[in-house]
C-alpha positions in Angstrom: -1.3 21.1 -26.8 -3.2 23.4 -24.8 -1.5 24.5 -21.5 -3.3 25.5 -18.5 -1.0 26.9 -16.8 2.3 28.9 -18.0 5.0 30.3 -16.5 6.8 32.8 -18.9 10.9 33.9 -17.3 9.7 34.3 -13.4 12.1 35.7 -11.5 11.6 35.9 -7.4 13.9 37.7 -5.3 13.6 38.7 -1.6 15.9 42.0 -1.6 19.4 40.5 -2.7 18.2 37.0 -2.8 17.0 35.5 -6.1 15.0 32.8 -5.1 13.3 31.7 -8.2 15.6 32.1 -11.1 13.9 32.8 -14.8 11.6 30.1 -14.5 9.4 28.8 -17.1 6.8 25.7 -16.9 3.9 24.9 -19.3 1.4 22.8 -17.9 -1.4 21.0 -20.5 -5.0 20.7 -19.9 -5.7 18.2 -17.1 -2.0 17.4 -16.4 -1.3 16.6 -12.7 2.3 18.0 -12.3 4.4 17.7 -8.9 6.8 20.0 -7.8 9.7 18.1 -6.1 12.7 18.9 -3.9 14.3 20.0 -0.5 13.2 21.9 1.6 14.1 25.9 0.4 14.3 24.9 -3.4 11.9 27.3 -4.2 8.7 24.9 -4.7 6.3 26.0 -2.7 7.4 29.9 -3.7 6.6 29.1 -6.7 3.1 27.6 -6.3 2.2 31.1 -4.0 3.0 33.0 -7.5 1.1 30.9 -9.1 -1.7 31.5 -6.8 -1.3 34.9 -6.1 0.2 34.9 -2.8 3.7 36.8 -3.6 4.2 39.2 -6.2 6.7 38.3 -8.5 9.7 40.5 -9.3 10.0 40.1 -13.3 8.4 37.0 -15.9 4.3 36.9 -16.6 1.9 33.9 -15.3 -0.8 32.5 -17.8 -3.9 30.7 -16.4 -6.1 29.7 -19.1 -4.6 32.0 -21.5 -5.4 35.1 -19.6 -2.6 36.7 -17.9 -2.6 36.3 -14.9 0.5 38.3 -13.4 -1.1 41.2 -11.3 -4.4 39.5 -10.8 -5.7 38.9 -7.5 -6.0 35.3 -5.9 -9.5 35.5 -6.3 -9.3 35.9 -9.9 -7.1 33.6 -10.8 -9.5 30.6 -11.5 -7.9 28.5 -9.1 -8.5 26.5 -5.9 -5.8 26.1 -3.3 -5.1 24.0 -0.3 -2.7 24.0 2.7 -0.2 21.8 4.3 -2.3 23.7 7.6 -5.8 22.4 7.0 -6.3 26.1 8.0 -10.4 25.1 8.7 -12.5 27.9 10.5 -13.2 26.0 14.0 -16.7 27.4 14.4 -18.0 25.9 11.3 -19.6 22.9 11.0 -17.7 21.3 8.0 -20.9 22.5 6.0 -20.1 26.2 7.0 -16.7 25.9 5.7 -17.2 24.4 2.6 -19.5 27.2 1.7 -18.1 29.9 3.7 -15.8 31.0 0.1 -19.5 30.7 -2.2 -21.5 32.7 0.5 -18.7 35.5 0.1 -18.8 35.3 -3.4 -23.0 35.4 -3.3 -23.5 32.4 -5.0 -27.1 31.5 -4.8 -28.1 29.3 -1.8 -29.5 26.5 -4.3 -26.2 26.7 -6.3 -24.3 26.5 -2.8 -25.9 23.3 -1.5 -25.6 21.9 -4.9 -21.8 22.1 -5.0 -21.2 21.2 -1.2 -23.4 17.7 -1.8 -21.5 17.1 -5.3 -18.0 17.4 -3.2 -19.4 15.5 -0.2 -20.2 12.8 -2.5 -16.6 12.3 -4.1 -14.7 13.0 -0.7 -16.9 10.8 1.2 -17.7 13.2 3.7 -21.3 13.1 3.6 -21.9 12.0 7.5 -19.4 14.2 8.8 -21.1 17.4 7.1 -22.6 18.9 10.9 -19.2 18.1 12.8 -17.3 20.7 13.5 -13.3 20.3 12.8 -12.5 19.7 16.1 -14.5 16.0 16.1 -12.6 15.4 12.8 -9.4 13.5 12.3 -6.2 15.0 10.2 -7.1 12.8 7.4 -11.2 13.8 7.9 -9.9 17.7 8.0 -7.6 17.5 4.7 -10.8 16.0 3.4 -12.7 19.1 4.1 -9.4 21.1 3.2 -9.7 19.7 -0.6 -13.5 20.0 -0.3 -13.4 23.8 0.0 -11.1 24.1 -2.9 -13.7 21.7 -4.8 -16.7 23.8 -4.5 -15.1 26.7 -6.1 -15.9 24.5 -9.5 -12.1 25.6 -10.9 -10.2 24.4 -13.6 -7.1 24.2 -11.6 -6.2 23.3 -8.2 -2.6 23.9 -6.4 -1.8 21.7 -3.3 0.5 22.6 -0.7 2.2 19.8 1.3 -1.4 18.8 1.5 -0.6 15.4 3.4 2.9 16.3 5.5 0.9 16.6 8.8 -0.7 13.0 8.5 0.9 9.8 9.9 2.2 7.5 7.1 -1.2 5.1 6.7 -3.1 8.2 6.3 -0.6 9.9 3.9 -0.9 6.2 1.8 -4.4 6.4 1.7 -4.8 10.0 1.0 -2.5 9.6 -1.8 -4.8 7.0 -3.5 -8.2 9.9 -2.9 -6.2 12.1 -4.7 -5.5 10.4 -7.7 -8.6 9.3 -8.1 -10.0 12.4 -7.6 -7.8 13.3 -10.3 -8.9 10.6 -12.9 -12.5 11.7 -11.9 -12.2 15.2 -12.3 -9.2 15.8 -15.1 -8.5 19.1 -13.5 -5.4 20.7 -13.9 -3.7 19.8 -10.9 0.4 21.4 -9.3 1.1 19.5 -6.3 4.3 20.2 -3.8 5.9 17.8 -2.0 9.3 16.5 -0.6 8.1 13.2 -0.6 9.6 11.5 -3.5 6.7 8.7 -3.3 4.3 11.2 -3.6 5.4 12.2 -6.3 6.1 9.4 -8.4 2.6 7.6 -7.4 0.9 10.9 -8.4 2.1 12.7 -11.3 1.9 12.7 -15.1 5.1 14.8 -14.9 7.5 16.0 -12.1 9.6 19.0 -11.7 12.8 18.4 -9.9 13.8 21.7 -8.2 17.2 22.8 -6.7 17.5 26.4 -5.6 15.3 28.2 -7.3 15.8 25.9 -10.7 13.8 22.7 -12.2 16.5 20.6 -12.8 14.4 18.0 -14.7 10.8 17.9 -16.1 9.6 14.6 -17.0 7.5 11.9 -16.7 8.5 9.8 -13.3 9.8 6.5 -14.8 11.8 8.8 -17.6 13.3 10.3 -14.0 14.1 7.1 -12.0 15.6 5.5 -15.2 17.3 8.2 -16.7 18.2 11.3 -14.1 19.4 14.3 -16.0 22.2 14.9 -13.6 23.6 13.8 -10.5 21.8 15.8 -8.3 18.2 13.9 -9.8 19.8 10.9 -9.6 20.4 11.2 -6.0 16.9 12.9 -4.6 14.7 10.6 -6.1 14.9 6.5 -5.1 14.7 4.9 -1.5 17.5 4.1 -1.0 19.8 6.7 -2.9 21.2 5.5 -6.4 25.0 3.9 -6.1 27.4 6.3 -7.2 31.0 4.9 -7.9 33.5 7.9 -8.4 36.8 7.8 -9.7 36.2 6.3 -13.3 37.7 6.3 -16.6 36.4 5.8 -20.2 38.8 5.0 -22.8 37.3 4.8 -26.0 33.5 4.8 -25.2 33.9 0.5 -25.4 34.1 0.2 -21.2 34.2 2.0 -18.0 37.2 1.3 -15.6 36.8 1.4 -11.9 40.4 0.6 -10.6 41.1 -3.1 -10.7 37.4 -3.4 -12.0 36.4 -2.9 -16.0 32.6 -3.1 -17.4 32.1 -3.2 -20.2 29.6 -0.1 -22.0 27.3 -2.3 -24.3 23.8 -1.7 -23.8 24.2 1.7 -22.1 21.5 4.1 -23.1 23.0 7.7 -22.9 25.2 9.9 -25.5 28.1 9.5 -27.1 30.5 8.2 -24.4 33.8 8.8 -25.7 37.2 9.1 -23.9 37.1 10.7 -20.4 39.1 10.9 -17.7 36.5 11.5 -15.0 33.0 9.8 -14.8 30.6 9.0 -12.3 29.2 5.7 -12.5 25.0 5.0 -10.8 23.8 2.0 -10.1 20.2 1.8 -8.5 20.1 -1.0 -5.7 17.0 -2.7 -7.6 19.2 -3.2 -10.9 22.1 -5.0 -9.5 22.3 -8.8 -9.2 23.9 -10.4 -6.5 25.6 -13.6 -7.9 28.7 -16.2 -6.4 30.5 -15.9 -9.8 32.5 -13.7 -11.7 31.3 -12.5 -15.2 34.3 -10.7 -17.2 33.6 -7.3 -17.9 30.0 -7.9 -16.4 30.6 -7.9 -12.6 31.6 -6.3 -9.3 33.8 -8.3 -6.5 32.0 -7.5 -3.2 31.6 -8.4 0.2 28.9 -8.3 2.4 29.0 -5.8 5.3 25.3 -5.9 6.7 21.8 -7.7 5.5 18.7 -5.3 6.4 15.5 -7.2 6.3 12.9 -4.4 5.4 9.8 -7.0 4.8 9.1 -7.5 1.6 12.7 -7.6 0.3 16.0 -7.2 2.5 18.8 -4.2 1.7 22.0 -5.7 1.7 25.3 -3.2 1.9 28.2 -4.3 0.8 32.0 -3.1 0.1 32.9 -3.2 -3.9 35.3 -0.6 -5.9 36.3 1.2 -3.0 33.1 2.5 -1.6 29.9 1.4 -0.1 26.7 -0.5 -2.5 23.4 -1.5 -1.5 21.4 -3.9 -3.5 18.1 -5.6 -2.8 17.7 -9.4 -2.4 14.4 -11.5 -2.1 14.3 -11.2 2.1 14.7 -15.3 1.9 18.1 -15.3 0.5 20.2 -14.1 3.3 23.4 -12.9 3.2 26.3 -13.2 6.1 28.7 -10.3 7.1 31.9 -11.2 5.4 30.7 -13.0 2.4 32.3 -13.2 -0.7 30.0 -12.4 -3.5 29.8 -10.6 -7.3 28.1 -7.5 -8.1 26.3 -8.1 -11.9 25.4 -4.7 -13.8 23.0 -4.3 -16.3 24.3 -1.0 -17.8 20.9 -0.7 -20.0 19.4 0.6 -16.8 23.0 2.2 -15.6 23.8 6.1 -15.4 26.9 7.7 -16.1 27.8 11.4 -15.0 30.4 13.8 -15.8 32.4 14.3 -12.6 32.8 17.9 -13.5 29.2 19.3 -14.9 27.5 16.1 -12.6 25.0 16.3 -15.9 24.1 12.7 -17.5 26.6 11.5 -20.5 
């Protein structure tokens, strides 16, 4: 496989703060990757590196197969843009898209070659003698992605590019970007903390946590299969159930106090006998049923139904904590009911209480 980008042991620290910690990321030849976490985790640090924009402390960057590690942003191969739209206001949008090329002393013909091409696939073409201040936020992160477009590079960074939009705009910018994507197989790092970004946009996603990926995978491999607790909790609206306090005897079933499931079907390691595990349970793979199933099901009771439109949230009381589960929004569910959890623990996590990594 041929990687675009590499990341060889980076290390980041700010005086006596290591902020990235021996970090190393390959990313193949038109692979959209997305950088995911809370806010200080390191993620958009460690897109500046990879842009030029902080010198690292130890580790070499690859772009391309050249290294990269002391090079200047400019000759890097790469276009980047903002969360800030960061647009010169006395431009017309034409004057900032080929502000960079003019700089660079591209010829004019060349210039207005690459500003129509980038019109055309933004859909910015009327807006081309407006200046940014007659532009809305989505119209300006338009022109934001335009000026890294005319720099014809094989890989573009994004920064937050869509946190300053309201949440129709973010939705449909989200769907320009892919498809800009599919049209133009660049090489493509994205940051977000937006979870749905993420898993709407990438091939792959990084889960970061202080300075470290936790997981790098493909985003169903990540909802279904977390590689630790932490994963399993940052990524799904609403949060992954996690029932604490449970036993394994024997790798055959999972005891929750009065409560035992039984393991068949779960698709992790070797279980074995433990004394401390963490059970998750995503709200979507839980069935809400009237009857008991031995070794299959969850006594519960209803605390509050939460109509969200096209399905309902329904939080209920079962092994000694708080669930959620979502229901079809027609089949409503009274405060106080009586009802039975059922788990299918094919699509189930367990956790070792003391690592939180996945069993």
């Amino acid at each position: 496989m041929t990687h675009s980008i590499e990341v060889k042991d980076l290390t980041l620290n700010f005086g006596s703060v290591s902020v990235l910690k021996n970090m190393n990321l390959n990313v193949a030849e038109g692979e959209f990757v997305v950088l995911l976490g809370p806010s200080g985790c390191g993620k958009s640090t460690l897109l500046n590196c990879l842009a030029g924009l902080l010198e690292i402390t130890d580790g070499q960057i690859f772009i391309k197969g050249k290294n990269v590690t002391w090079a200047e942003p400019s000759e890097r191969g790469i276009g980047m843009v903002f969360q800030s739209y960061a647009l010169y206001p006395q431009m017309t949008v034409r004057g900032n898209l080929s502000f960079g090329l003019k700089n660079a002393r591209v010829p004019q013909a060349e210039i207005d070659k690459r500003v129509a091409r980038a019109a055309e696939i933004l859909q910015i073409g009327p807006l081309l003698d407006r200046k940014p201040a007659a532009l809305s936020g989505g119209q300006r992160q338009r022109v934001a992605i335009g000026r890294a477009l005319v720099r014809d590079v094989d890989v573009f960074l994004f920064d937050e590019p869509l946190s300053n939009l309201d949440a129709k705009l973010r939705s449909e910018l989200r769907v320009e970007i892919k498809r800009l994507h599919a049209q133009l197989n660049n090489t493509m790092v994205y940051v977000t903390h937006d979870q749905i970004e993420a898993l709407t946009l990438a091939d792959r996603i990084a889960v970061m946590r202080g300075g470290i990926i936790q997981q790098l995978a493909a985003p169903q491999e990540i909802y279904n299969r977390p590689a630790n607790l932490f994963v399993a909790g940052f990524i799904g609206s609403p949060s992954m159930n996690f029932l604490h306090g449970a036993t394994v005897d024997g790798g055959q079933a999972i005891q929750l106090g009065d409560v035992k499931l039984s393991l068949d079907g779960y698709e992790g390691g070797a279980v074995g006998t433990r004394d401390k595990v963490i059970l998750g349970l995503r709200p979507e793979h839980l069935v809400v049923q009237d009857h008991a199933e031995p070794g299959r099901t969850i006594a519960a009771v209803v605390e509050l139904d939460e109509p969200m439109g096209a399905d309902s949230l329904v939080w209920l009381k079962a092994a000694g904590g708080q669930m959620s589960v979502r229901v079809p929004v027609e089949r409503r569910m009274d405060a106080g009911r009586q009802v039975h959890l059922k788990v299918d623990m094919s699509k189930a996590s367990l956790f070792d209480a003391g690592t939180e990594t996945r069993i």
